[in-house]
C-alpha positions in Angstrom: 20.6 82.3 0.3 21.8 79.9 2.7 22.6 79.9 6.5 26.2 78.4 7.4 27.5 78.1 10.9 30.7 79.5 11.6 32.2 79.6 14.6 29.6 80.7 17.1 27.6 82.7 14.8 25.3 82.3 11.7 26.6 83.5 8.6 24.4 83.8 5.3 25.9 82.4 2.4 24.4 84.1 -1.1 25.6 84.4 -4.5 25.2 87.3 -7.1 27.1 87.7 -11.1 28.8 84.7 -10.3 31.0 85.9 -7.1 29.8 84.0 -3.6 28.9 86.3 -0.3 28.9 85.6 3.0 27.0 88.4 6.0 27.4 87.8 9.7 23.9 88.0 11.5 25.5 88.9 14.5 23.9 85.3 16.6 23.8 82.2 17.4 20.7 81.6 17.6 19.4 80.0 14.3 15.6 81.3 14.9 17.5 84.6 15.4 19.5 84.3 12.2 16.7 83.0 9.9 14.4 85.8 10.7 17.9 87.6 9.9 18.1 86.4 6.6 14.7 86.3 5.3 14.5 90.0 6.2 16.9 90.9 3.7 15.4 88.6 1.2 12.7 90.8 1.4 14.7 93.6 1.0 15.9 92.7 -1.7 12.9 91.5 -3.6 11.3 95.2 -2.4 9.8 96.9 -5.6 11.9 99.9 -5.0 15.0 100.8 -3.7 13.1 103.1 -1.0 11.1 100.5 0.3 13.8 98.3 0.6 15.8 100.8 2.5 12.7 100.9 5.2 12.6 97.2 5.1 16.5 97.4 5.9 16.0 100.3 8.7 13.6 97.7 10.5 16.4 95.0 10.0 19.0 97.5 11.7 16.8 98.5 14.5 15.2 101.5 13.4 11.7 100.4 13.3 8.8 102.3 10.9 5.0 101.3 10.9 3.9 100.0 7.5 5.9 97.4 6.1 4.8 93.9 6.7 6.6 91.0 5.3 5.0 87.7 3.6 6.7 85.7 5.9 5.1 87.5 8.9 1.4 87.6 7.3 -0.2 84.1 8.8 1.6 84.8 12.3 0.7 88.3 12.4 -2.8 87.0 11.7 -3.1 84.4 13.7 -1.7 86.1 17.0 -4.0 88.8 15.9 -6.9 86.8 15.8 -6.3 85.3 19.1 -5.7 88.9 21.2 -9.1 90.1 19.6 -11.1 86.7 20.1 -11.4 85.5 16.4 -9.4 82.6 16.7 -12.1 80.2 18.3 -14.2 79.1 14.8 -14.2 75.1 14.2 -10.4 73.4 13.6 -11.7 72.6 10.0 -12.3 76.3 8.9 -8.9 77.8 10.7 -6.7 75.0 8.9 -8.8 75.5 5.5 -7.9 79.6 5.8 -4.3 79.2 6.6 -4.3 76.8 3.7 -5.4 79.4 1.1 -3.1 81.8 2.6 -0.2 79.8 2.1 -1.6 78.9 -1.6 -1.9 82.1 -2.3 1.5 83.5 -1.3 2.6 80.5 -3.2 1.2 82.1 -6.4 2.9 85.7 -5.6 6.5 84.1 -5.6 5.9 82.4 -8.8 3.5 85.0 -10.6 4.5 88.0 -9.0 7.9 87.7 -7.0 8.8 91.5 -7.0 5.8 91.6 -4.2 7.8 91.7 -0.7 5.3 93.3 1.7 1.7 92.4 2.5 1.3 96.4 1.9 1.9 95.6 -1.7 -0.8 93.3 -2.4 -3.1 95.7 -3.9 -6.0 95.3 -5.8 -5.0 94.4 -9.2 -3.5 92.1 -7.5 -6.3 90.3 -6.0 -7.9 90.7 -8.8 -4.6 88.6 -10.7 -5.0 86.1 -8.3 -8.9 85.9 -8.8 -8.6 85.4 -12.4 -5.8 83.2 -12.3 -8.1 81.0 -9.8 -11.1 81.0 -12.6 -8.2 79.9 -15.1 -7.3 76.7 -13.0 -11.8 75.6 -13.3 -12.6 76.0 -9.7 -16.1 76.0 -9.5 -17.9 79.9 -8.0 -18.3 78.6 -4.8 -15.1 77.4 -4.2 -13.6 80.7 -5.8 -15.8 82.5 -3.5 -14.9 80.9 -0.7 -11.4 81.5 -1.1 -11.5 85.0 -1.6 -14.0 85.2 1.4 -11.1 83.9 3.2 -8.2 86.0 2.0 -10.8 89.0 2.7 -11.3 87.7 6.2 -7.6 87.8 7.0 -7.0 91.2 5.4 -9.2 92.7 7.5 -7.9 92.4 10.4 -4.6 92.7 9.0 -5.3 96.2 8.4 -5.2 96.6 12.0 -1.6 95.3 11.6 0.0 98.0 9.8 -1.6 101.3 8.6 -0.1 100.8 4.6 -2.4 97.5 4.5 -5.7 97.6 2.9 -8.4 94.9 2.3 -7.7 94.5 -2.0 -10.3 91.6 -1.8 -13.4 93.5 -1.9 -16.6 92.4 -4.8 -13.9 89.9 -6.6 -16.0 87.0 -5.2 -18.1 85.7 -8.4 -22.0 85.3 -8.1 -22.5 81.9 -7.5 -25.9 80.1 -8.1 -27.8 77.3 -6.9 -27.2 75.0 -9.9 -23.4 74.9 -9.4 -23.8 74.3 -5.8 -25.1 70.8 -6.0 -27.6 68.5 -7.2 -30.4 67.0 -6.2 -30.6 63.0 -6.3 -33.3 61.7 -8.3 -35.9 59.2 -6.5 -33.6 56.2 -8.0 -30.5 58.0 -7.3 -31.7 58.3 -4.1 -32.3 54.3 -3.8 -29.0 53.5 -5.3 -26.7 55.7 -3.1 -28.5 54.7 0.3 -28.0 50.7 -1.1 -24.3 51.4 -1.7 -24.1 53.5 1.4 -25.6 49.9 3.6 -22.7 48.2 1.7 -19.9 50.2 2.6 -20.9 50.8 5.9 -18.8 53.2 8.2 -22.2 54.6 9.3 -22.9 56.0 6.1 -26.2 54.8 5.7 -27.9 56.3 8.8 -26.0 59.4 8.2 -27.6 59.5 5.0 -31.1 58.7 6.1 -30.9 61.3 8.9 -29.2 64.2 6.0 -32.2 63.1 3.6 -34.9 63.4 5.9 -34.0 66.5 7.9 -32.0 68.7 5.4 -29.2 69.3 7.7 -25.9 70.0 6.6 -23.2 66.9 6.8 -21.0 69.4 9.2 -24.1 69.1 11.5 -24.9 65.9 11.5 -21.5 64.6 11.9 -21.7 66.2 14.9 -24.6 65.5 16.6 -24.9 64.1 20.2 -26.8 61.9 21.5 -28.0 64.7 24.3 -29.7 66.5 21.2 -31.9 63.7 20.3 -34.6 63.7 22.8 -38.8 62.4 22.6 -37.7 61.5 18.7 -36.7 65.3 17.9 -33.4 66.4 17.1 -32.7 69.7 18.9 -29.3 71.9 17.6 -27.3 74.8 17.0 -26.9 74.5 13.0 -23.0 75.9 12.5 -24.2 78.4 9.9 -26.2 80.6 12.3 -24.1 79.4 15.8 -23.4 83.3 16.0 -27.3 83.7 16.3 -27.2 81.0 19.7 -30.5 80.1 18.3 -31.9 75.9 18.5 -33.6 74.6 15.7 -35.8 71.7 16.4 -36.4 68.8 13.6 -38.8 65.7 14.1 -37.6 62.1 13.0 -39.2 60.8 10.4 -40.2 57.3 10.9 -37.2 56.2 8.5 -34.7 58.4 10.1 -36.1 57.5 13.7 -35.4 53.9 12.6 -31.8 54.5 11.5 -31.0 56.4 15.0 -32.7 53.5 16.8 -30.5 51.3 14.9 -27.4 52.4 16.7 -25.3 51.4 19.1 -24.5 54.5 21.9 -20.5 54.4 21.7 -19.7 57.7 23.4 -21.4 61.2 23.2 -21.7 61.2 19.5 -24.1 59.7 17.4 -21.6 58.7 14.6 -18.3 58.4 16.4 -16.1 58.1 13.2 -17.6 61.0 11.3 -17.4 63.2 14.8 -13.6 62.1 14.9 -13.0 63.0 11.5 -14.9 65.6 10.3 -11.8 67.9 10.9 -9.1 66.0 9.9 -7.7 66.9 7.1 -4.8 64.5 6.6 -4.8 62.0 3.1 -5.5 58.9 6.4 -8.3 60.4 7.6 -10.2 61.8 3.9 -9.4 58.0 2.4 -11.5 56.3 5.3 -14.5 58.8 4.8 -14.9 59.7 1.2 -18.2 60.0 0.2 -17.0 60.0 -3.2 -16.6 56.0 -2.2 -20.6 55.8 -1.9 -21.5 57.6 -5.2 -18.9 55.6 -7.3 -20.7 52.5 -5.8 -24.1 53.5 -6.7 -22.9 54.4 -10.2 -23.9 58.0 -9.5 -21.6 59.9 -11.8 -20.6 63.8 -12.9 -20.2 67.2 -11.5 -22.3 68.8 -8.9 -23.0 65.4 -6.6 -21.1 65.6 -3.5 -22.4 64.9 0.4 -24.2 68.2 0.5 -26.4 66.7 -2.5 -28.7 65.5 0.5 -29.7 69.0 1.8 -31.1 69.7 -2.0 -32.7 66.6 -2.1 -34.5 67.1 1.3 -35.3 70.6 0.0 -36.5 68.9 -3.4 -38.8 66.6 -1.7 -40.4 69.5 0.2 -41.1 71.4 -2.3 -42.3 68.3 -4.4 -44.9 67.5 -1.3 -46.6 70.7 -2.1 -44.7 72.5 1.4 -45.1 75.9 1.7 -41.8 78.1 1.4 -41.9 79.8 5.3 -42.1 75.9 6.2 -39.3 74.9 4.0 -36.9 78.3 5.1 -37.4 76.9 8.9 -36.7 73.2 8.4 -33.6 74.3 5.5 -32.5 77.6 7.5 -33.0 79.0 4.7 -33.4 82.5 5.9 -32.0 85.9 6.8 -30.1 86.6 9.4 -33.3 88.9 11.2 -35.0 86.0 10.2 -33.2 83.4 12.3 -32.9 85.3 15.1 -37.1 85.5 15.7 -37.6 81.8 14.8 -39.5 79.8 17.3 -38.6 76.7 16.0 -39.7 74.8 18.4 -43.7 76.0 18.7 -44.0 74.9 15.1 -43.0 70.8 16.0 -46.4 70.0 14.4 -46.3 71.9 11.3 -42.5 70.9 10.8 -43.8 67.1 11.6 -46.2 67.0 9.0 -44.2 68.4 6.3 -41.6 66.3 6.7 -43.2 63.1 6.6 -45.1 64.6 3.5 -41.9 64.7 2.1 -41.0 61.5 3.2 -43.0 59.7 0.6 
Protein backbone atom coordinates (compact mmCIF):
# COMPACT_ATOMS: atom_id res chain seq x y z
CA UNK A 1 0.00 0.00 0.00
CA UNK A 2 1.02 3.29 -1.00
CA UNK A 3 -0.37 6.87 -0.40
CA UNK A 4 -0.64 9.09 -3.68
CA UNK A 5 -1.79 12.68 -3.79
CA UNK A 6 -4.50 13.48 -6.00
CA UNK A 7 -5.94 16.50 -6.23
CA UNK A 8 -6.59 17.78 -2.81
CA UNK A 9 -6.94 14.46 -1.20
CA UNK A 10 -4.84 11.36 -0.37
CA UNK A 11 -5.67 8.41 -2.22
CA UNK A 12 -4.19 4.73 -1.31
CA UNK A 13 -2.70 2.99 -4.07
CA UNK A 14 -2.69 -1.10 -3.41
CA UNK A 15 -2.61 -4.00 -5.53
CA UNK A 16 -4.25 -7.53 -5.23
CA UNK A 17 -4.35 -10.79 -8.20
CA UNK A 18 -2.60 -8.61 -10.29
CA UNK A 19 -5.29 -5.65 -10.79
CA UNK A 20 -4.08 -2.12 -9.16
CA UNK A 21 -6.62 -0.17 -6.55
CA UNK A 22 -6.89 3.08 -5.61
CA UNK A 23 -9.37 4.31 -2.05
CA UNK A 24 -10.01 7.93 -1.33
CA UNK A 25 -9.32 8.66 2.54
CA UNK A 26 -11.54 11.42 2.32
CA UNK A 27 -8.24 14.28 3.41
CA UNK A 28 -5.64 16.14 2.94
CA UNK A 29 -3.98 15.90 5.61
CA UNK A 30 -1.20 13.20 5.15
CA UNK A 31 -1.03 12.36 9.10
CA UNK A 32 -4.82 12.05 8.59
CA UNK A 33 -4.54 9.75 5.57
CA UNK A 34 -1.68 7.46 6.89
CA UNK A 35 -3.49 6.65 10.05
CA UNK A 36 -6.22 6.00 7.24
CA UNK A 37 -4.34 3.55 5.54
CA UNK A 38 -2.58 1.63 8.11
CA UNK A 39 -6.06 1.11 9.66
CA UNK A 40 -7.11 -0.95 6.92
CA UNK A 41 -3.86 -2.68 6.74
CA UNK A 42 -4.78 -3.96 9.89
CA UNK A 43 -7.93 -4.91 8.75
CA UNK A 44 -6.82 -6.75 6.46
CA UNK A 45 -4.21 -8.66 8.18
CA UNK A 46 -7.10 -9.26 11.06
CA UNK A 47 -7.17 -13.22 11.86
CA UNK A 48 -10.77 -13.27 11.04
CA UNK A 49 -13.15 -11.65 8.92
CA UNK A 50 -15.16 -10.52 12.25
CA UNK A 51 -12.45 -8.92 13.72
CA UNK A 52 -11.60 -7.14 10.75
CA UNK A 53 -15.14 -5.92 10.36
CA UNK A 54 -14.69 -4.26 14.07
CA UNK A 55 -11.35 -2.96 13.05
CA UNK A 56 -13.23 -1.49 9.87
CA UNK A 57 -16.37 -0.10 12.21
CA UNK A 58 -13.62 1.90 14.20
CA UNK A 59 -12.20 3.12 10.76
CA UNK A 60 -15.79 4.25 9.73
CA UNK A 61 -16.63 5.93 12.91
CA UNK A 62 -18.33 3.50 14.82
CA UNK A 63 -15.97 3.04 17.66
CA UNK A 64 -15.96 -0.47 19.93
CA UNK A 65 -13.60 -0.97 23.06
CA UNK A 66 -11.14 -3.81 22.48
CA UNK A 67 -9.23 -3.67 19.46
CA UNK A 68 -5.79 -2.11 19.63
CA UNK A 69 -3.61 -1.90 16.71
CA UNK A 70 0.38 -2.56 16.61
CA UNK A 71 0.92 0.60 15.30
CA UNK A 72 -0.87 2.26 18.29
CA UNK A 73 0.91 -0.04 21.02
CA UNK A 74 4.23 2.22 21.95
CA UNK A 75 1.96 5.62 21.77
CA UNK A 76 -0.84 4.13 23.61
CA UNK A 77 1.90 3.17 26.17
CA UNK A 78 3.83 5.89 26.29
CA UNK A 79 0.86 8.57 26.73
CA UNK A 80 -0.38 6.02 29.13
CA UNK A 81 2.61 6.11 31.12
CA UNK A 82 2.78 9.74 31.37
CA UNK A 83 -1.18 10.39 32.49
CA UNK A 84 -0.45 7.77 35.38
CA UNK A 85 3.14 9.05 36.32
CA UNK A 86 5.30 6.02 34.94
CA UNK A 87 7.06 7.86 32.45
CA UNK A 88 9.81 9.59 34.77
CA UNK A 89 12.51 6.30 35.07
CA UNK A 90 16.17 7.27 33.74
CA UNK A 91 16.34 8.17 29.60
CA UNK A 92 18.55 4.93 29.32
CA UNK A 93 15.75 2.52 30.53
CA UNK A 94 12.67 4.32 28.60
CA UNK A 95 14.71 4.22 25.17
CA UNK A 96 16.00 0.51 26.01
CA UNK A 97 11.98 -0.52 26.54
CA UNK A 98 10.72 1.14 23.49
CA UNK A 99 13.62 -0.59 21.75
CA UNK A 100 12.39 -4.16 22.56
CA UNK A 101 8.98 -3.19 21.82
CA UNK A 102 9.74 -2.22 18.43
CA UNK A 103 12.10 -5.58 18.18
CA UNK A 104 9.53 -7.42 19.17
CA UNK A 105 6.75 -6.29 16.82
CA UNK A 106 9.41 -6.63 14.30
CA UNK A 107 9.40 -10.38 14.89
CA UNK A 108 5.35 -10.64 14.78
CA UNK A 109 5.36 -9.21 11.05
CA UNK A 110 8.02 -11.62 10.00
CA UNK A 111 7.13 -14.71 12.29
CA UNK A 112 3.59 -14.19 12.79
CA UNK A 113 2.05 -11.51 10.34
CA UNK A 114 -1.66 -12.67 10.65
CA UNK A 115 -1.29 -10.90 14.33
CA UNK A 116 -3.11 -7.31 13.80
CA UNK A 117 -4.13 -6.31 17.28
CA UNK A 118 -2.17 -6.07 20.51
CA UNK A 119 -5.40 -8.15 21.89
CA UNK A 120 -4.02 -10.93 19.86
CA UNK A 121 -0.73 -11.34 21.39
CA UNK A 122 -1.59 -14.16 23.57
CA UNK A 123 0.38 -16.37 25.44
CA UNK A 124 1.73 -18.84 23.07
CA UNK A 125 2.68 -16.13 21.64
CA UNK A 126 4.99 -14.71 24.11
CA UNK A 127 6.03 -17.81 24.69
CA UNK A 128 7.10 -17.98 20.47
CA UNK A 129 8.80 -14.97 20.94
CA UNK A 130 10.57 -16.26 24.22
CA UNK A 131 11.87 -19.28 22.60
CA UNK A 132 12.74 -17.66 19.44
CA UNK A 133 14.95 -15.21 21.77
CA UNK A 134 16.76 -18.41 23.45
CA UNK A 135 17.35 -19.54 19.75
CA UNK A 136 19.26 -16.25 18.72
CA UNK A 137 22.01 -17.16 22.29
CA UNK A 138 21.08 -14.24 24.39
CA UNK A 139 22.39 -14.86 27.56
CA UNK A 140 19.20 -15.32 30.82
CA UNK A 141 19.66 -12.12 31.88
CA UNK A 142 19.27 -10.35 28.89
CA UNK A 143 16.28 -12.67 27.95
CA UNK A 144 14.89 -11.75 31.21
CA UNK A 145 15.19 -8.47 30.89
CA UNK A 146 13.42 -8.26 27.88
CA UNK A 147 10.52 -10.01 28.75
CA UNK A 148 10.55 -7.97 32.04
CA UNK A 149 10.10 -5.21 29.68
CA UNK A 150 7.44 -6.40 27.37
CA UNK A 151 5.55 -7.42 30.76
CA UNK A 152 5.95 -3.90 32.04
CA UNK A 153 4.30 -2.40 29.08
CA UNK A 154 1.49 -4.97 28.89
CA UNK A 155 0.42 -4.07 32.05
CA UNK A 156 -0.56 -1.15 31.84
CA UNK A 157 -1.78 -1.73 28.46
CA UNK A 158 -4.35 -3.72 29.90
CA UNK A 159 -5.75 -0.58 31.18
CA UNK A 160 -5.88 0.32 27.41
CA UNK A 161 -8.46 -1.93 26.14
CA UNK A 162 -10.37 -4.56 28.17
CA UNK A 163 -9.46 -7.63 25.34
CA UNK A 164 -5.61 -7.01 26.33
CA UNK A 165 -4.03 -9.22 28.75
CA UNK A 166 -0.39 -9.48 30.21
CA UNK A 167 0.82 -12.97 28.03
CA UNK A 168 4.30 -12.32 29.59
CA UNK A 169 3.89 -13.87 32.83
CA UNK A 170 6.81 -16.78 34.35
CA UNK A 171 8.49 -16.86 30.57
CA UNK A 172 11.43 -15.05 32.12
CA UNK A 173 14.27 -17.91 32.49
CA UNK A 174 16.07 -18.30 35.96
CA UNK A 175 19.11 -16.67 35.68
CA UNK A 176 22.20 -17.32 37.96
CA UNK A 177 25.07 -15.67 39.24
CA UNK A 178 27.67 -17.35 36.99
CA UNK A 179 26.15 -16.02 33.82
CA UNK A 180 25.84 -12.64 35.24
CA UNK A 181 29.51 -11.80 35.30
CA UNK A 182 32.80 -12.65 36.41
CA UNK A 183 35.02 -11.80 38.87
CA UNK A 184 38.65 -10.48 37.80
CA UNK A 185 41.39 -12.43 39.20
CA UNK A 186 44.06 -10.46 41.40
CA UNK A 187 46.23 -10.20 37.91
CA UNK A 188 43.28 -9.53 35.88
CA UNK A 189 42.59 -7.02 38.16
CA UNK A 190 46.26 -5.45 37.64
CA UNK A 191 46.11 -5.68 33.95
CA UNK A 192 42.69 -4.06 33.36
CA UNK A 193 43.44 -1.03 35.81
CA UNK A 194 47.07 -0.65 33.74
CA UNK A 195 45.22 -0.59 30.37
CA UNK A 196 42.44 1.46 31.89
CA UNK A 197 45.61 4.43 32.95
CA UNK A 198 46.49 3.96 29.18
CA UNK A 199 43.45 4.71 27.60
CA UNK A 200 42.46 7.22 29.79
CA UNK A 201 38.88 8.82 29.43
CA UNK A 202 38.69 8.52 33.25
CA UNK A 203 38.58 5.06 33.20
CA UNK A 204 40.98 4.38 35.66
CA UNK A 205 39.54 6.27 38.61
CA UNK A 206 36.19 4.92 37.69
CA UNK A 207 37.58 1.66 38.01
CA UNK A 208 39.36 2.15 41.29
CA UNK A 209 36.25 3.77 42.81
CA UNK A 210 33.78 0.52 41.15
CA UNK A 211 36.51 -1.95 42.66
CA UNK A 212 36.73 -0.59 45.99
CA UNK A 213 33.10 0.22 46.74
CA UNK A 214 31.03 -2.33 44.71
CA UNK A 215 28.84 0.14 43.16
CA UNK A 216 27.24 -0.37 40.06
CA UNK A 217 28.85 1.57 36.85
CA UNK A 218 25.18 3.30 36.43
CA UNK A 219 26.01 4.78 39.87
CA UNK A 220 29.21 5.77 39.64
CA UNK A 221 28.88 7.39 36.42
CA UNK A 222 26.73 9.50 38.05
CA UNK A 223 28.05 10.62 41.02
CA UNK A 224 28.43 14.32 42.12
CA UNK A 225 30.80 15.82 43.62
CA UNK A 226 28.04 17.04 46.48
CA UNK A 227 27.97 13.21 47.43
CA UNK A 228 31.55 12.96 48.35
CA UNK A 229 31.91 14.54 51.60
CA UNK A 230 34.72 13.97 54.86
CA UNK A 231 36.07 11.00 52.29
CA UNK A 232 32.59 9.14 52.27
CA UNK A 233 30.51 8.71 49.35
CA UNK A 234 26.89 9.27 50.27
CA UNK A 235 23.92 8.12 47.45
CA UNK A 236 20.80 6.90 46.31
CA UNK A 237 21.99 3.51 44.48
CA UNK A 238 19.32 3.42 41.18
CA UNK A 239 18.29 -0.09 42.18
CA UNK A 240 16.42 0.80 45.36
CA UNK A 241 15.82 4.92 44.35
CA UNK A 242 12.00 3.78 44.92
CA UNK A 243 13.14 3.00 48.63
CA UNK A 244 14.58 7.11 48.92
CA UNK A 245 17.03 5.47 51.19
CA UNK A 246 21.24 6.82 51.18
CA UNK A 247 23.73 4.42 51.43
CA UNK A 248 27.01 5.65 52.74
CA UNK A 249 30.51 4.03 51.56
CA UNK A 250 34.03 5.03 52.87
CA UNK A 251 37.01 5.67 50.44
CA UNK A 252 39.53 3.45 50.55
CA UNK A 253 42.83 4.89 50.64
CA UNK A 254 43.30 3.91 46.77
CA UNK A 255 39.92 5.07 45.81
CA UNK A 256 40.31 8.33 48.02
CA UNK A 257 43.52 8.79 45.92
CA UNK A 258 41.90 8.45 42.54
CA UNK A 259 39.06 11.05 43.57
CA UNK A 260 41.73 13.39 44.85
CA UNK A 261 43.36 12.98 41.55
CA UNK A 262 40.65 14.84 39.75
CA UNK A 263 40.10 17.87 38.38
CA UNK A 264 36.32 19.48 39.62
CA UNK A 265 34.90 20.19 35.94
CA UNK A 266 31.28 20.78 36.69
CA UNK A 267 28.90 18.86 39.22
CA UNK A 268 29.97 15.48 38.26
CA UNK A 269 32.81 13.53 39.20
CA UNK A 270 33.44 11.96 35.72
CA UNK A 271 31.91 14.45 33.29
CA UNK A 272 32.16 12.19 30.20
CA UNK A 273 30.71 9.06 31.63
CA UNK A 274 27.74 11.48 33.36
CA UNK A 275 27.26 12.82 29.65
CA UNK A 276 27.14 9.55 28.21
CA UNK A 277 25.91 7.11 30.25
CA UNK A 278 22.47 7.50 28.37
CA UNK A 279 23.40 7.91 25.04
CA UNK A 280 22.79 5.39 23.13
CA UNK A 281 23.84 6.45 19.61
CA UNK A 282 27.00 4.25 17.69
CA UNK A 283 29.13 8.13 18.53
CA UNK A 284 28.61 8.04 21.88
CA UNK A 285 29.05 3.75 22.76
CA UNK A 286 32.50 4.01 20.38
CA UNK A 287 34.11 6.76 22.82
CA UNK A 288 33.12 4.70 26.02
CA UNK A 289 33.50 1.06 25.43
CA UNK A 290 34.77 -0.67 28.09
CA UNK A 291 35.15 -3.54 25.81
CA UNK A 292 38.28 -1.05 24.65
CA UNK A 293 39.96 -1.61 28.34
CA UNK A 294 39.59 -5.47 28.47
CA UNK A 295 40.90 -6.02 24.90
CA UNK A 296 43.93 -3.92 26.09
CA UNK A 297 44.58 -5.86 29.14
CA UNK A 298 44.20 -9.12 27.07
CA UNK A 299 41.23 -10.01 29.33
CA UNK A 300 39.32 -12.27 27.04
CA UNK A 301 35.81 -14.47 26.81
CA UNK A 302 32.25 -14.42 27.98
CA UNK A 303 30.99 -13.07 31.17
CA UNK A 304 33.64 -9.94 31.59
CA UNK A 305 31.92 -6.77 31.06
CA UNK A 306 31.99 -3.23 33.31
CA UNK A 307 29.72 -4.84 35.98
CA UNK A 308 32.77 -7.45 36.48
CA UNK A 309 33.87 -4.87 39.18
CA UNK A 310 30.84 -5.17 41.49
CA UNK A 311 31.74 -9.18 41.71
CA UNK A 312 35.15 -8.51 42.13
CA UNK A 313 34.51 -6.01 45.07
CA UNK A 314 32.08 -8.67 46.34
CA UNK A 315 34.90 -11.39 45.82
CA UNK A 316 37.43 -9.47 47.82
CA UNK A 317 35.02 -9.19 50.73
CA UNK A 318 34.24 -12.39 51.01
CA UNK A 319 37.97 -13.33 50.48
CA UNK A 320 38.91 -10.90 53.63
CA UNK A 321 36.92 -13.19 55.75
CA UNK A 322 33.73 -10.25 55.79
CA UNK A 323 30.73 -11.31 57.31
CA UNK A 324 27.58 -11.66 54.84
CA UNK A 325 25.16 -8.78 56.79
CA UNK A 326 28.39 -6.59 56.10
CA UNK A 327 28.76 -7.55 52.54
CA UNK A 328 24.58 -7.26 51.76
CA UNK A 329 24.96 -3.46 53.20
CA UNK A 330 28.12 -2.32 51.24
CA UNK A 331 26.68 -4.71 47.87
CA UNK A 332 22.88 -3.84 48.46
CA UNK A 333 22.49 -6.96 48.40
CA UNK A 334 19.31 -7.31 50.14
CA UNK A 335 15.50 -7.44 50.17
CA UNK A 336 13.44 -4.84 49.61
CA UNK A 337 12.19 -4.80 53.77
CA UNK A 338 15.72 -5.04 54.13
CA UNK A 339 16.75 -1.83 52.48
CA UNK A 340 14.18 0.08 53.71
CA UNK A 341 15.46 -0.43 57.75
CA UNK A 342 19.19 0.02 56.80
CA UNK A 343 21.04 2.60 58.69
CA UNK A 344 23.76 2.77 56.60
CA UNK A 345 25.21 5.41 57.87
CA UNK A 346 25.61 4.31 61.93
CA UNK A 347 27.67 1.44 60.59
CA UNK A 348 30.72 3.92 58.81
CA UNK A 349 33.11 2.02 61.10
CA UNK A 350 32.26 -1.44 60.51
CA UNK A 351 31.71 -0.68 56.60
CA UNK A 352 35.46 1.14 56.92
CA UNK A 353 37.09 -1.70 58.23
CA UNK A 354 35.75 -4.18 55.84
CA UNK A 355 36.60 -2.48 53.07
CA UNK A 356 39.99 -1.74 53.50
CA UNK A 357 40.24 -5.47 54.60
CA UNK A 358 39.31 -6.11 51.29
CA UNK A 359 41.48 -3.72 49.95
CA UNK A 360 44.57 -5.82 50.36
Amino acid sequence: MKLRKLTKNWWIDFHKDGKRYRQNTHTSDRKEALAFMRSIDTARRAPTFEQAVEILKMLYGKPIEGLTSLDSLWPTYERLARSVGKASIARRSWERRRQVVEKFLKWLATDRPTIATVEHVTGPIAAGYAAHLADTGLKTKTRKNILGDLGTVWKLMEKASPGIRNPWANLAPKVTDSERGKAFTPDQERAVLEAAKRIGKDWHPVCVVMRHTGLRYSDVSRLKWANVRDGVIYTVPHKTARHGIEVAIPLTAAARAAVDGLAHLGDYLFPLHAELYDDHSKKAQAVLNFREVLDAAGVKGSGYTIHSWRHTAATRLAEAGVGAETRKRILGHTTDAMAEHYDHAAHLAETRAALDAAAQ
